[in-house]
C-alpha positions in Angstrom: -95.7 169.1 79.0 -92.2 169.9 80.4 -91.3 173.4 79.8 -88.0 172.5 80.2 -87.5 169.3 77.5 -85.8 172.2 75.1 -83.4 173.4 77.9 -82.6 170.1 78.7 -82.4 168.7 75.3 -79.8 171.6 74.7 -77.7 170.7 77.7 -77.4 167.5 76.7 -76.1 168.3 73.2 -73.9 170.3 75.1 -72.3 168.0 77.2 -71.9 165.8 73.8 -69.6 168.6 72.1 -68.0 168.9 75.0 -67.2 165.3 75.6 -66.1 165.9 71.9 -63.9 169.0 72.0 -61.9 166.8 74.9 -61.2 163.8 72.8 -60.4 165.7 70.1 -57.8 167.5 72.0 -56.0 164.4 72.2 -55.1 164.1 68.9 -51.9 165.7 68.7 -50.9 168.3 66.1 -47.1 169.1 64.8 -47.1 171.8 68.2 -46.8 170.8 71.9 -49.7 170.8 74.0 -50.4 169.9 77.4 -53.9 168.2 76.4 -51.6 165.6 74.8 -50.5 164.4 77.8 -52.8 165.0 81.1 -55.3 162.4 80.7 -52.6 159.5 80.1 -53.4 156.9 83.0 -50.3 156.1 85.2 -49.2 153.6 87.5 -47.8 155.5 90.3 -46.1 154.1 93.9 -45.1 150.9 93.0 -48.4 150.4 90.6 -50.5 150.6 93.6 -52.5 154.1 92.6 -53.5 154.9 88.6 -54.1 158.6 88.4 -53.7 161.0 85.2 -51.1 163.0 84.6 -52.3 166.2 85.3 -53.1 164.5 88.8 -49.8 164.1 89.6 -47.4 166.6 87.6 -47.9 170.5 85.9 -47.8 169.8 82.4 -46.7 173.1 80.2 -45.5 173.7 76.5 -42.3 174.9 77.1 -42.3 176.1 72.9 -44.2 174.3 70.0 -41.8 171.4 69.9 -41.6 170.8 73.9 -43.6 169.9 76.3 -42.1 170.1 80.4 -43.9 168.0 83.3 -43.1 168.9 87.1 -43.8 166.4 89.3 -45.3 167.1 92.2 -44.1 164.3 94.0 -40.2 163.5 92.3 -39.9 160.1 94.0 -42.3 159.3 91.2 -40.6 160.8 88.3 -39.4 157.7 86.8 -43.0 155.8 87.3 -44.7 158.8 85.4 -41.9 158.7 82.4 -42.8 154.9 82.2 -46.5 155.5 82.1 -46.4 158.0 79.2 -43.8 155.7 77.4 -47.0 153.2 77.8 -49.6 155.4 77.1 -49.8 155.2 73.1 -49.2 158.4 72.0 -46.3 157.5 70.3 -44.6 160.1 72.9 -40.5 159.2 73.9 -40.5 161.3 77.5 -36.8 162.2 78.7 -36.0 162.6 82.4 -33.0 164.9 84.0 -34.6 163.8 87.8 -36.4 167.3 88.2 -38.6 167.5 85.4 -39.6 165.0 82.2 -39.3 166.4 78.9 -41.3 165.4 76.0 -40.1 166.5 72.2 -42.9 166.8 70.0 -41.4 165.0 66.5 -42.7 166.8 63.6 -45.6 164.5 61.9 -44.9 163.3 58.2 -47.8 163.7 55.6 -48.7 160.0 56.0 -49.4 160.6 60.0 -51.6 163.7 59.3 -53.5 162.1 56.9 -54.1 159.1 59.6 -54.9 161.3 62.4 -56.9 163.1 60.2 -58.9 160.0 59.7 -59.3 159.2 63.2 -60.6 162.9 64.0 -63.1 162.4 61.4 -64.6 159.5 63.0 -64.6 160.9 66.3 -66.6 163.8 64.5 -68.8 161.4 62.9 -69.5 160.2 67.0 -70.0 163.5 68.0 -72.9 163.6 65.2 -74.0 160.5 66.3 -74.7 161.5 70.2 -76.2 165.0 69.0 -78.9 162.9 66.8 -79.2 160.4 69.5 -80.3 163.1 71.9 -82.8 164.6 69.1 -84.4 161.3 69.1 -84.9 161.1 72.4 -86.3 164.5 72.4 -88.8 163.9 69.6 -89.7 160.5 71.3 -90.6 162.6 74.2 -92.3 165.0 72.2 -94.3 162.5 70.6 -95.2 161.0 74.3 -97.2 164.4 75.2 -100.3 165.1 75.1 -100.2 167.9 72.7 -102.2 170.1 70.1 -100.5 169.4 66.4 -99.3 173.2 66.5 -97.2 172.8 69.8 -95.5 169.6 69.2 -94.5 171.1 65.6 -93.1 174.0 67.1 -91.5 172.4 69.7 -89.8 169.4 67.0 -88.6 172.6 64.5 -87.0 174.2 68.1 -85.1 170.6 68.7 -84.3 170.7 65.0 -83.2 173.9 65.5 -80.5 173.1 68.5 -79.4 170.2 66.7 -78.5 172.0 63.6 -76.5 174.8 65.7 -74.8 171.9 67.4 -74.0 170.1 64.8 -72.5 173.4 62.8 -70.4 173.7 65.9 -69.0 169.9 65.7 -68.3 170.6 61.9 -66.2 174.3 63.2 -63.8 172.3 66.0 -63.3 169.3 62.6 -62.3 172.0 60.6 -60.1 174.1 63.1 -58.4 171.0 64.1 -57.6 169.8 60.5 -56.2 173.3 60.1 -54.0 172.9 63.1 -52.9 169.4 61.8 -52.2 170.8 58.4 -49.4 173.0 59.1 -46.3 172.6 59.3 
C-alpha cells in the first residue's frame, strides 16, 4: 500500500481549488482588480510574440473604479491596448503613451446576475475535479491488497478531504457572489 495515496490525493484536490480560485478571479466584480487583466493573451512586436499581460506591463488598481498598466517596454503600448480591447472582458483600455488606463463601468443587475451564473458553473467544475480525484483515489484504494478495516478507514479519510475541499469551493462561490453583489 502507498502511505502516501492520502497526501497525494490531498495535493491533488489542492491543486483543483487552486486552478479554481484563479479562474474565478477572472470574473470581474463592480471594483478594479489586477486579476482582471494579467492573464489576457497579447500579441506583442508586430504579432510575432503572445505573452500575458502581467508578462509585459505592472498592472495595479489605482482605486475601485481604475485600473493603471505600466509597460515595461512603451514601444508596445499601443499593441497591449489592442490586445485587451480583444481580450473579451468587455474592458475599453485608454492610452496617454506612458501608461493604459482601464475604467471599471459599474455592472447593472442583469450582468451580475450573468456573471453570477457563469461563477456558478465554474464552481460546479471545481466540484467536478475534486470528485474526479476521489474516484481515482477509491479506484486505487480498491486496487490494494488490503484487510476490510484499512481500506474503510482509508475511503472515510478520502471522504474526509473531499468534504473539506469541497466546503472550501462552496466558501470562495459565496465570497465572490458577495463581492459581485455590491454596489
Amino acid at each position: 500500500m502507498d502511505p502516501n495515496l492520502i497526501a497525494d490525493t490531498r495535493e491533488k484536490m489542492r491543486k483543483a481549488v487552486e486552478v479554481l480560485r484563479s479562474d474565478i478571479a477572472t470574473i470581474r466584480t463592480g471594483k478594479a482588480a489586477p486579476s482582471l487583466v494579467e492573464n489576457i493573451q497579447v500579441s506583442v512586436y508586430n504579432g510575432t510574440v503572445k505573452l500575458r499581460v502581467m508578462e509585459v506591463a505592472t498592472v495595479v488598481a489605482q482605486d475601485p473604479q481604475t485600473l493603471v498598466l505600466t509597460p515595461f517596454d512603451q514601444s508596445i503600448i499601443e499593441e497591449i491596448r489592442r490586445g485587451i480591447m480583444e481580450g473579451g472582458a468587455g474592458l475599453n483600455p485608454a492610452s496617454d503613451g506612458q501608461v493604459i488606463r482601464i475604467t471599471i463601468p459599474p455592472l447593472s443587475e442583469e450582468r451580475r446576475q450573468e456573471l453570477i451564473h457563469m461563477m456558478h458553473q465554474k464552481l460546479e467544475n471545481g466540484h467536478i475535479m475534486i470528485r474526479q480525484v476521489r474516484h481515482e483515489a477509491m479506484a486505487d484504494i480498491k486496487k490494494e491488497n488490503l484487510s476490510e478495516d484499512e481500506s474503510k478507514r482509508l475511503e472515510k479519510e478520502v471522504q474526509k478531504a473531499t468534504d473539506e475541499f469541497i466546503a472550501e469551493i462552496d466558501a470562495l462561490g459565496k465570497k465572490k457572489e458577495e463581492e459581485l453583489m455590491q454596489i
